[in-house]
Every structure is written in C-alpha cells, then in structure tokens.
ROLUM-634429 format. One record per residue (C-alpha): residue in one letter; x, y, z. Coordinates in steps of 0.1 Angstrom, whole numbers, plus 2048, in hexadecimal, padded with zeros to 3 digits. Example, Ala and Ser with C-alpha at 12.3 -4.5 7.8 and 13.67 -1.06 7.14 Angstrom:
REM ROLUM-634429
+------+-----+-----+-----+
: rest :  c1 :  c2 :  c3 :
+------+-----+-----+-----+
:    A : 87B : 7D3 : 84E :
:    S : 889 : 7F5 : 847 :
+------+-----+-----+-----+
//
This chain:
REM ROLUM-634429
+------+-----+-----+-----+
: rest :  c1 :  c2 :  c3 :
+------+-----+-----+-----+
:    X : 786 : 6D7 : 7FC :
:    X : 77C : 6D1 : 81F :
:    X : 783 : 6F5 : 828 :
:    X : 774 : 704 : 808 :
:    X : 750 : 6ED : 814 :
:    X : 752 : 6FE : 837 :
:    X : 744 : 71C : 821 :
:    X : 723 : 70A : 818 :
:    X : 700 : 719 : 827 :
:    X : 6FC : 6FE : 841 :
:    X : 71F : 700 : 84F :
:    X : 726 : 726 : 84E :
:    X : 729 : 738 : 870 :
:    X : 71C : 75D : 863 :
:    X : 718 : 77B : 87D :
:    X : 70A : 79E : 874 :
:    X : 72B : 7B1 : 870 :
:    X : 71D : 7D1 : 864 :
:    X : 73B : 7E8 : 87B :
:    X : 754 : 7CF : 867 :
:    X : 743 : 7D1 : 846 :
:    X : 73E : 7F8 : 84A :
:    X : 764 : 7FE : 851 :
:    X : 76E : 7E8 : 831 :
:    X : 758 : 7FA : 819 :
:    X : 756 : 81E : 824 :
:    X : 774 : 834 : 821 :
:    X : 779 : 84D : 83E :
:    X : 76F : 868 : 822 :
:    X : 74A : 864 : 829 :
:    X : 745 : 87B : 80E :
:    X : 74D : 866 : 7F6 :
:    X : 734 : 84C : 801 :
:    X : 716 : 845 : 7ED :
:    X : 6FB : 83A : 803 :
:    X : 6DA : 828 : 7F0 :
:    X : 6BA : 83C : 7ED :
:    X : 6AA : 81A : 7F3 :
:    X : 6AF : 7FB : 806 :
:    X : 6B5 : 7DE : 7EA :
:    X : 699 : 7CA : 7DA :
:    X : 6A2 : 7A3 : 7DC :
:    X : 6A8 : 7A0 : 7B8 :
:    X : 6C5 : 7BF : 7C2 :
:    X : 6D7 : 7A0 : 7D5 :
:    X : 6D6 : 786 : 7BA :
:    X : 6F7 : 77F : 7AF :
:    X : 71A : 76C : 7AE :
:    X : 731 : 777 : 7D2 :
:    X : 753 : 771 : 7D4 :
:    X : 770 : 776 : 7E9 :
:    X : 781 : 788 : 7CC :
:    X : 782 : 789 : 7A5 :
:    X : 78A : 764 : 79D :
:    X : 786 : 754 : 7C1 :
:    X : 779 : 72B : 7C1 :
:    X : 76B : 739 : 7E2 :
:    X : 749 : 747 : 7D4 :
:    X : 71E : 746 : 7DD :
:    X : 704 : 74C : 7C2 :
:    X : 6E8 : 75C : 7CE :
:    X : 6C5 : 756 : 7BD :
:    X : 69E : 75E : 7C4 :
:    X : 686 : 74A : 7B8 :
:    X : 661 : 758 : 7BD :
:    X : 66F : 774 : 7D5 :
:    X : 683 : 75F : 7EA :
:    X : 6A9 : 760 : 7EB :
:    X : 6BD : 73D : 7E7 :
:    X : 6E2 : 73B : 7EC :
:    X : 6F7 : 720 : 7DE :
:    X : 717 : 710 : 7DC :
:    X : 72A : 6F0 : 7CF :
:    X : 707 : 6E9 : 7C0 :
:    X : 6F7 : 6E9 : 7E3 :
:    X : 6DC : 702 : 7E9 :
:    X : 6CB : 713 : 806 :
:    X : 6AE : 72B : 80C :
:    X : 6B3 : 74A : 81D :
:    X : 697 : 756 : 838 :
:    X : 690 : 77B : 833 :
:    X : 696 : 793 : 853 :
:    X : 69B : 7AF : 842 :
:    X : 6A3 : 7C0 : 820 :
:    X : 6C3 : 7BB : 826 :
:    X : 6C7 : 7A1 : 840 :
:    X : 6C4 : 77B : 838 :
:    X : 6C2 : 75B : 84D :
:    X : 6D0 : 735 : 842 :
:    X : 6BB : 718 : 851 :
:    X : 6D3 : 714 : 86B :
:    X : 6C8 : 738 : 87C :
:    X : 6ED : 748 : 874 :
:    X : 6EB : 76A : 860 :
:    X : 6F9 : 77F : 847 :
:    X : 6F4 : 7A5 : 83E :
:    X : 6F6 : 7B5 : 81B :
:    X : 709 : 7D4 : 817 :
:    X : 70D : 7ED : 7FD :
:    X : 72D : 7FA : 7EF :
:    X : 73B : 81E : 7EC :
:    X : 726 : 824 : 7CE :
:    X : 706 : 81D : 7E0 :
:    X : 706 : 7F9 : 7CC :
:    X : 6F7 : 7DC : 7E4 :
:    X : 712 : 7C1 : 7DA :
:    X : 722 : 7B0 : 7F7 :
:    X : 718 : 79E : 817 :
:    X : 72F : 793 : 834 :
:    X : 734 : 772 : 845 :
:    X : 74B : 765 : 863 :
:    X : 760 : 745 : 858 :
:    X : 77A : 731 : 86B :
:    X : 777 : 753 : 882 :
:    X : 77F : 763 : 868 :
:    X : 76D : 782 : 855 :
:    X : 765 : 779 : 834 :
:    X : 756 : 795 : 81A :
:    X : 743 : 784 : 7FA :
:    X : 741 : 7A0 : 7E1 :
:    X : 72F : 79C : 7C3 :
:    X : 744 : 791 : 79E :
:    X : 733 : 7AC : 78E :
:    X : 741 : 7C5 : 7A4 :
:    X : 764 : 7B9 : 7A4 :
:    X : 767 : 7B8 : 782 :
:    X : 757 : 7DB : 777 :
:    X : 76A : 7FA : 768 :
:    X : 76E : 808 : 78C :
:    X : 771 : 7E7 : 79A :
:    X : 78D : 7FE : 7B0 :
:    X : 774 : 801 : 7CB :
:    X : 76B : 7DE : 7D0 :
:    X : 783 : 7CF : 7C9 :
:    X : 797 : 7E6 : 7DE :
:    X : 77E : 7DE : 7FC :
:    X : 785 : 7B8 : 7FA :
:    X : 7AB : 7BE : 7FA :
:    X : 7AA : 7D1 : 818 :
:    X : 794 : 7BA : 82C :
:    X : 7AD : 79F : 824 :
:    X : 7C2 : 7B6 : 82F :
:    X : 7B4 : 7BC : 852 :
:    X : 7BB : 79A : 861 :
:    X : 7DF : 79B : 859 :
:    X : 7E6 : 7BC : 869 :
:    X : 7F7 : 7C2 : 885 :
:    X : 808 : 7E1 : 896 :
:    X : 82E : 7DB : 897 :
:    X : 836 : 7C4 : 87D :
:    X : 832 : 7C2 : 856 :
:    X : 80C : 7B5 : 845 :
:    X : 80D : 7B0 : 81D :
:    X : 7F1 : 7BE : 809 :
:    X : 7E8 : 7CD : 7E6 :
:    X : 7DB : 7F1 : 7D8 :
:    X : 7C6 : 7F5 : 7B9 :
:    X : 7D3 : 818 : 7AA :
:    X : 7BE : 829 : 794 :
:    X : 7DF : 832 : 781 :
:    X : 7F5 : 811 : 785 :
:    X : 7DA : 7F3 : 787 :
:    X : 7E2 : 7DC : 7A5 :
:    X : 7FF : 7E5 : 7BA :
:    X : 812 : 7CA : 7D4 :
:    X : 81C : 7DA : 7F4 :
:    X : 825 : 7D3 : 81B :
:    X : 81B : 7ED : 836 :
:    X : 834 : 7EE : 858 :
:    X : 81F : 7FD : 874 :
:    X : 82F : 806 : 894 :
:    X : 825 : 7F4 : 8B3 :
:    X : 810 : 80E : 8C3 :
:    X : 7F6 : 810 : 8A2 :
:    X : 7D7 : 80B : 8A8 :
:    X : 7B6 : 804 : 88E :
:    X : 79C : 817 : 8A5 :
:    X : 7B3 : 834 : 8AB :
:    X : 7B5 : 858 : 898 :
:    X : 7DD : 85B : 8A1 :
:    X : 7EB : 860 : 87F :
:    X : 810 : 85A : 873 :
:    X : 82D : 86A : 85C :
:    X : 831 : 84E : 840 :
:    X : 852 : 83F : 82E :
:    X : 84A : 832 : 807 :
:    X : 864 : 81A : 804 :
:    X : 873 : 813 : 7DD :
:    X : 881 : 7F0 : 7D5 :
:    X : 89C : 7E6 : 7BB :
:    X : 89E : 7D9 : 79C :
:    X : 890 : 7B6 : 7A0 :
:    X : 87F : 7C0 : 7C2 :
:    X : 85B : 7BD : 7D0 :
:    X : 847 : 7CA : 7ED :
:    X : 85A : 7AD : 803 :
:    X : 880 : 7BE : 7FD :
:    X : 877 : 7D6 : 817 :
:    X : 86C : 7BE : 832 :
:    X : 881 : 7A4 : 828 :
:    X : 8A3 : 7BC : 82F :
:    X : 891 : 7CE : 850 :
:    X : 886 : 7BC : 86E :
:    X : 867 : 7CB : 87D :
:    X : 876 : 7C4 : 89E :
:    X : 892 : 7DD : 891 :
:    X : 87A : 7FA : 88C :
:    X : 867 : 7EE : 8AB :
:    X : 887 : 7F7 : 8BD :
:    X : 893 : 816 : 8B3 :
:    X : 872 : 81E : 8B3 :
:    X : 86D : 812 : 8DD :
:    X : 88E : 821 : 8E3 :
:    X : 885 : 844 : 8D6 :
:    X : 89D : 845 : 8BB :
:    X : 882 : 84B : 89D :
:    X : 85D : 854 : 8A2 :
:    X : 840 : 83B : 89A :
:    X : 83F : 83A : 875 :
:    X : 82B : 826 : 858 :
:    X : 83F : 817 : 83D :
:    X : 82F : 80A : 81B :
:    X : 846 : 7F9 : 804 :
:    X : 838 : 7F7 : 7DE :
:    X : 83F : 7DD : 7C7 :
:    X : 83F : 7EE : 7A6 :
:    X : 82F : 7EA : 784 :
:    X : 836 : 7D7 : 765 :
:    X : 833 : 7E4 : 743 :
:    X : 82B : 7CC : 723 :
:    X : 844 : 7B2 : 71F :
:    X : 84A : 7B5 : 745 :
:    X : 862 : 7CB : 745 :
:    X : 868 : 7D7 : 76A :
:    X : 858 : 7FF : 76B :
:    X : 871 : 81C : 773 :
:    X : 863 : 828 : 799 :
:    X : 863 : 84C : 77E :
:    X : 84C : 83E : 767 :
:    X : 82A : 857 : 765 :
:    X : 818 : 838 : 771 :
:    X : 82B : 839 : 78F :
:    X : 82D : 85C : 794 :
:    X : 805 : 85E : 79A :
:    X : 803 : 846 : 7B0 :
:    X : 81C : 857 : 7C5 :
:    X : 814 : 879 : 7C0 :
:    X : 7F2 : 87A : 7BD :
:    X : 7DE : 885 : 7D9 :
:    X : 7BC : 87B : 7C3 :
:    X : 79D : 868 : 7DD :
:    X : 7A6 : 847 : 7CD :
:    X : 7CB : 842 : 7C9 :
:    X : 7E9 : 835 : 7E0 :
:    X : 7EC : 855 : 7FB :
:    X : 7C7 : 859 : 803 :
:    X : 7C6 : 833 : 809 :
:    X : 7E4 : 832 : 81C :
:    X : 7D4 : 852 : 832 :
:    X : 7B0 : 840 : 836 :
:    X : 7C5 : 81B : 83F :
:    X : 7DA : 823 : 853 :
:    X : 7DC : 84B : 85A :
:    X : 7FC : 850 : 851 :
:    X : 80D : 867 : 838 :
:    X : 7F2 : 880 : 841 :
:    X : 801 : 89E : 82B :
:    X : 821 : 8A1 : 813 :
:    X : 839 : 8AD : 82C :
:    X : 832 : 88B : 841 :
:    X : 839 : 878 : 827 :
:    X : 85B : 867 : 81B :
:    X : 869 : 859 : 801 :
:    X : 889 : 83F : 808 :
:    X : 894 : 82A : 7E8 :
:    X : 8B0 : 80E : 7E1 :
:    X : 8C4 : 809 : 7C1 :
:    X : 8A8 : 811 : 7A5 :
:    X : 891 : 81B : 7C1 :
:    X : 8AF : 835 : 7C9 :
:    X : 8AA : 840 : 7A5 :
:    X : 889 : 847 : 7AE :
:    X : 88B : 85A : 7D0 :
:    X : 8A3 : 873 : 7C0 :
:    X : 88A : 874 : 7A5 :
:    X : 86F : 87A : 7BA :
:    X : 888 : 897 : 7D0 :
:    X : 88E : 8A9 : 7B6 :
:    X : 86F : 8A7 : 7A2 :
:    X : 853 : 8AB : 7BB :
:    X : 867 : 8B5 : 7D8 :
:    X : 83F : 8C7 : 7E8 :
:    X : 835 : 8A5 : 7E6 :
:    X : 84F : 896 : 7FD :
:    X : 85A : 89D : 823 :
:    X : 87B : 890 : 81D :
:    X : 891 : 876 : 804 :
:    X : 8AC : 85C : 808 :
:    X : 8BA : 848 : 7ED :
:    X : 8D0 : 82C : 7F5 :
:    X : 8EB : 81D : 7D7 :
:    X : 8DC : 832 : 7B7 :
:    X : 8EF : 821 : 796 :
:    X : 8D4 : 829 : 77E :
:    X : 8EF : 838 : 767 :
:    X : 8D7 : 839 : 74D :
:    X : 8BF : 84F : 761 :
:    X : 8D9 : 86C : 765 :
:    X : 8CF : 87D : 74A :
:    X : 8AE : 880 : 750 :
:    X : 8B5 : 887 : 775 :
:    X : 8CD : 8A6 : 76F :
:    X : 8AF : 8AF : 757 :
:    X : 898 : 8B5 : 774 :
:    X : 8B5 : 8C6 : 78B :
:    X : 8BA : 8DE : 776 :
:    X : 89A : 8E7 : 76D :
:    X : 88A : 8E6 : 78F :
:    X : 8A9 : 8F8 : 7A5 :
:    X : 89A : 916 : 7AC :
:    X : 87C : 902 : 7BC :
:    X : 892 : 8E6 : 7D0 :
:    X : 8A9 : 902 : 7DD :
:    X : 891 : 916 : 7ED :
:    X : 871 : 8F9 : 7F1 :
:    X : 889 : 8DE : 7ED :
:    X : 887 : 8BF : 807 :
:    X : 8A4 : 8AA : 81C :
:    X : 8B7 : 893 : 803 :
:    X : 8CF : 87A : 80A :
:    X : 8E5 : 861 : 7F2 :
:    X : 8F8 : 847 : 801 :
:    X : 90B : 82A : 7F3 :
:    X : 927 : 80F : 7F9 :
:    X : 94F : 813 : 7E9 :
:    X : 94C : 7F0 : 7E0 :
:    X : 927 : 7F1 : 7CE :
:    X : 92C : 7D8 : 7B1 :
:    X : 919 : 7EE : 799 :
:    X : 936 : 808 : 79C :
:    X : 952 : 7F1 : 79F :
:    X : 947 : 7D6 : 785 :
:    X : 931 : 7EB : 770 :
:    X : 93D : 814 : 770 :
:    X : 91D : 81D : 77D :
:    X : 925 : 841 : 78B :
:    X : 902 : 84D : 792 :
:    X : 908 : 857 : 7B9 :
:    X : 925 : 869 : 7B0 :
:    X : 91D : 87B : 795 :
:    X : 8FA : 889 : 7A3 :
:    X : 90E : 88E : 7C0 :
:    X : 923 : 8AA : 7AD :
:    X : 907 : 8B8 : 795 :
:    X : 8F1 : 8BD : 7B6 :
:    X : 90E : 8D1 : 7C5 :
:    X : 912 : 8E7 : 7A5 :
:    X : 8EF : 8EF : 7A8 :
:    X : 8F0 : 8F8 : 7CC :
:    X : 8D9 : 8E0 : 7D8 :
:    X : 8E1 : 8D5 : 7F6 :
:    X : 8DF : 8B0 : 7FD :
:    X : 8EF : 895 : 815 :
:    X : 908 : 880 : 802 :
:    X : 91A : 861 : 811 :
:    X : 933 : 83E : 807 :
:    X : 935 : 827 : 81D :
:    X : 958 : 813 : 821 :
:    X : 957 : 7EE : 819 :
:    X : 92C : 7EE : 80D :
:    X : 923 : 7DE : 7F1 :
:    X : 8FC : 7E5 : 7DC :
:    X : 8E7 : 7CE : 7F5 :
:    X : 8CE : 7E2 : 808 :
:    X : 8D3 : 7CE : 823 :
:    X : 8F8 : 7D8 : 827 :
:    X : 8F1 : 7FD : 821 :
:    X : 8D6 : 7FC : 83A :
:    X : 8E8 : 7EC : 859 :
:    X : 90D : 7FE : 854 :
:    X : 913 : 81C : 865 :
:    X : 916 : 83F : 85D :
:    X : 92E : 858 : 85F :
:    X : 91F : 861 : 882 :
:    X : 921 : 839 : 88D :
:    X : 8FD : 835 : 88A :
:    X : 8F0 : 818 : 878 :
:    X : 8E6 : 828 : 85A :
:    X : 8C2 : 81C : 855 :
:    X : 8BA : 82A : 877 :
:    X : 8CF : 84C : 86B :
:    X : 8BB : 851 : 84A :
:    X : 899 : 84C : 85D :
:    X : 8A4 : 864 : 873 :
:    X : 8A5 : 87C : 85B :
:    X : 885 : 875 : 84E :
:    X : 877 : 877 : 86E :
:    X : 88C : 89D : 874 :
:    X : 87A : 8A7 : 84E :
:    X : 858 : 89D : 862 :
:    X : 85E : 8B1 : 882 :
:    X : 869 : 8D0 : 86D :
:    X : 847 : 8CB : 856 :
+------+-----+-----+-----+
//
C-alpha cells in the first residue's frame, strides 16, 4: 500500500517526458499517425487513467467550473493550467497530456520510483481497437526491462490471435536510438510450452558468445507462447489463427511490430522460423506452406504423427513452388526420443522419405543417444562436431546472407 500511495498528487515526482511519451505511442510508420486538428478542451482530459485494463494503480481526472482536479485513494488535488495540455500539482511537479495513434487525447506521463509510468485512459483500453493502447502500455512496460544481450518478457496484442506472450533475445551490440536492423528467428515451443521454454533452455550468454566469437551474426529472437482455443485446449502453431499472425505482413500485427521494436526481421528472407516438438510441426508447416514467407526453417524432434497427413497434403500440392522457390529446411531428432521408442511416433522419419520422393531437398539428421528435450537436441553435436544449436543457426544465418 505504501508503494501504491507514493502515486498520490502530493508525492508524485512527474517530469515532461514528451521524447519518451512520443516513442511509446507513435509507430515508426508516421503515416499511420493521426495527429488532432485541435489541441484538447479540458473536458477532452476528464477521465479514469490507468496503468492498464484492470490496474489498482489508477487517477480520475475531473473539472469542476473549468478547472481540472485529479484524484486518488479519495484524495484530491487541483491541477494549475500551463497549457492545453500541460498541468501542474501544488507541489510545482508536471505532467503532459498526449494523444494516441488515432489522434485521441487519452494519456499523460509521470516519472515514479525513477521509473516511467504511462496512465492511459480505461476507456481507451477497453475499446474495440483497444490494440493500439493497449499495445502502447505494453510496450512501455516493456522498455525498462530491455536490454541488448540478454532476454526481456513482454506481450503482443494480435489483431488475429488476441494477446500473445512472448520473450525477445537482443544481441549485445542493439541499440534503441539506432537504425541498424537485424535478420530475426521466430522460435515455436512444445506441447505444454510458453514464451519462457526458449530462454529457459538457451543462455543469453551462449548466443552472446558465438555471437562475440564470430560464429553467427547478431540476430533477434522472439519466442511465442501460443493460443488457447475454448476449453483450453493448447492451439496447433498451424491453426489459421496462428498463421496470420505469422504470415501477415498487415500495419498492425506481429512482423510490423517486431520491425518498428526492434528492426529486425526487416523482409521475408531475414526471417526464420526454428520449432521444437509441436513447434517442429509447425516450422515444417510453415516450410512447406509459405516457404516466400520464410528465409529458412529448422524443426527439432517432430512426432506430431497425427499431423502427417495434413503435412504430405501441402507437399504435394505445393512441390512445384518449394522446388524452385523453396527455402533451407532442416529436421533433426534424437534415436532415443521417447515419443518414437515408447509411443511409435514416426513423424521425422516418415516426412523424411515423402520429402525425398518429392525431390525436395532438405537436411535430415538422428542424433545417437538424444532423447525429445530441447535442451539435449540443442547442446549435442552434429555430424560436423558442432554443437548443434550453433549449427542450425548457422544455417539460418547462410539463408540470410544468400537473401
């Protein structure tokens, strides 16, 4: 409670942040950027600010005979005019107003425990394209965790999925205020995964080396947590859902935001897909499916016997385009994957041969004495003795140089 009171008028620390607010709510694509014909009336700035949808953490702004009052915890202060949309609290510290991308004045900034804090109004955050907001608030919580050569932990909202859970790796050398861009790896969990099971099996300091060493170029990876379909049953990385928000290259879904965030993935052949176990079911889905829409694909310990089908299906009917358009695929999985040995699953195998019939050419591999875990299947070493994680980045990163 002590913490939530340091938010009261009297006690808040609040600095004009306009650069700050300006790079939260406005999208490197100017053009989509609504700018108000009109600076706001004060009754434009009555309202209910929060941190986000639902947060205890929250100001109501009021005016009573043309002044503005805000108040919280049942304590209330006046605000002293500078100008439309700059305010003063008795205690001389200052907040600034801001409008969002649709030209809406509904947020205002504040510095707390030296920390930016955006207060957007409910309203906003709860509309039909709440995306925007919403998205805005996300992103500036985002911000603070940040930082170049090591995992941060954020969410997306997808026009096409809802609210997606992922973690972003940046290589060490990333900087905010810089227009460097980067080739980009989506990573696909497993059943039962999350946006953690990629960061959770890869060190950063890993990737940091191979990355000082020379070994694999600076690279942005994004690992998604997927959806959940009524009853909460765990989505198929295939499902339509899934395949817009990786596909699409529409203003407002996952690859634009990824481009204005964090410049990477700046075009289709810088962008990889790399899955594990049902996320392996995916990146073949996505190889052979989309293969324009990819640089390059690696799936690691695919089982999903169920998805072979399905999977043949879209072989056979895209050949012609994968053999002459098609990208870098690679399959790898352990001899002693419990799935095969305990359960029959013959997925690897068997795509294995019907991509061979077809004449499209992929990288196939077992490894002696792996089990399923990702983590084993990352750190053992390939047929050329390097560790394999390192070996199937590589030849995402030799799809990039040929893009």
């Amino acid at each position: 409670m002590n913490r939530l009171r340091n938010f009261l008028p009297a006690k808040l620390s609040i600095l004009l942040l306009l650069s700050f607010l300006t790079a939260c709510s406005v999208s490197p694509q100017r053009t989509t950027h609504v700018k108000p014909s009109s600076l706001p009336a004060t009754s434009d700035l009555v309202g209910k600010y929060s941190l986000f949808a639902g947060s205890e953490v929250s100001f109501d702004v009021s005016e009573q005979n043309g002044n503005l009052f805000v108040s919280m915890f049942g304590v209330q202060s006046q605000l002293q005019k500078i100008s439309p949309v700059r305010y003063k609290f008795e205690d001389g510290n200052e907040l600034k107003f801001d409008y969002s991308r649709e030209g809406i004045y509904d947020r205002f900034a504040t510095i707390n425990e030296g920390r930016p804090r955006w207060f957007i109004k409910e309203d906003s955050l709860q509309r039909s394209r709440s995306n925007v907001t919403n998205q805005a608030v996300y992103t500036q919580q985002l911000y603070k965790d940040l930082k170049p050569g090591a995992y941060a932990f954020s969410r997306f909202i997808s026009p096409s999925r809802g609210l997606v859970d992922y973690s972003v790796y940046l290589p060490p050398e990333w900087k905010r205020n810089s227009n460097k861009t980067y080739p980009l790896v989506f990573f696909l969990h497993g059943q039962l995964g999350w946006e953690h099971s990629f960061p959770d099996s890869v060190p950063a300091s890993q990737l940091n080396q191979w990355i000082a060493q020379g070994a694999i170029p600076p690279m942005v990876i994004v690992s998604l947590r997927t959806g959940r379909l009524k009853g909460r049953v765990e989505e198929q990385w295939s499902s339509a859902r899934n395949e817009t928000l990786l596909t699409s290259e529409s203003n407002y879904e996952l690859r634009q935001y990824i481009r204005q965030q964090f410049r990477a993935g700046m075009s289709a052949k810088t962008t990889a897909i790399h899955g594990h176990s049902r996320g392996s079911r995916g990146a073949i889905h996505y190889a052979l499916k989309y293969p324009t829409s990819f640089s390059s694909a690696v799936a690691n310990a695919f089982v999903s016997d169920y998805a072979l089908d399905e999977t043949k299906r879209i072989a056979q009917q895209n050949q012609q385009q994968i053999r002459s358009r098609g990208i870098p695929l690679r399959i790898s999985i352990g001899d002693r994957d419990e799935f095969a040995l305990n359960m029959g699953r013959k997925a690897s195998p068997v795509i294995h041969q019907y991509l061979n019939n077809l004449n499209i050419l992929h990288d196939y591999e077992v490894f002696r004495g792996v089990d399923h875990g990702f983590v084993n299947i990352w750190n053992t070493r390939q047929r050329t003795g390097l560790p394999n994680g390192l070996g199937e980045l590589q030849l995402h990163a030799e799809a990039w140089a040929k893009g």
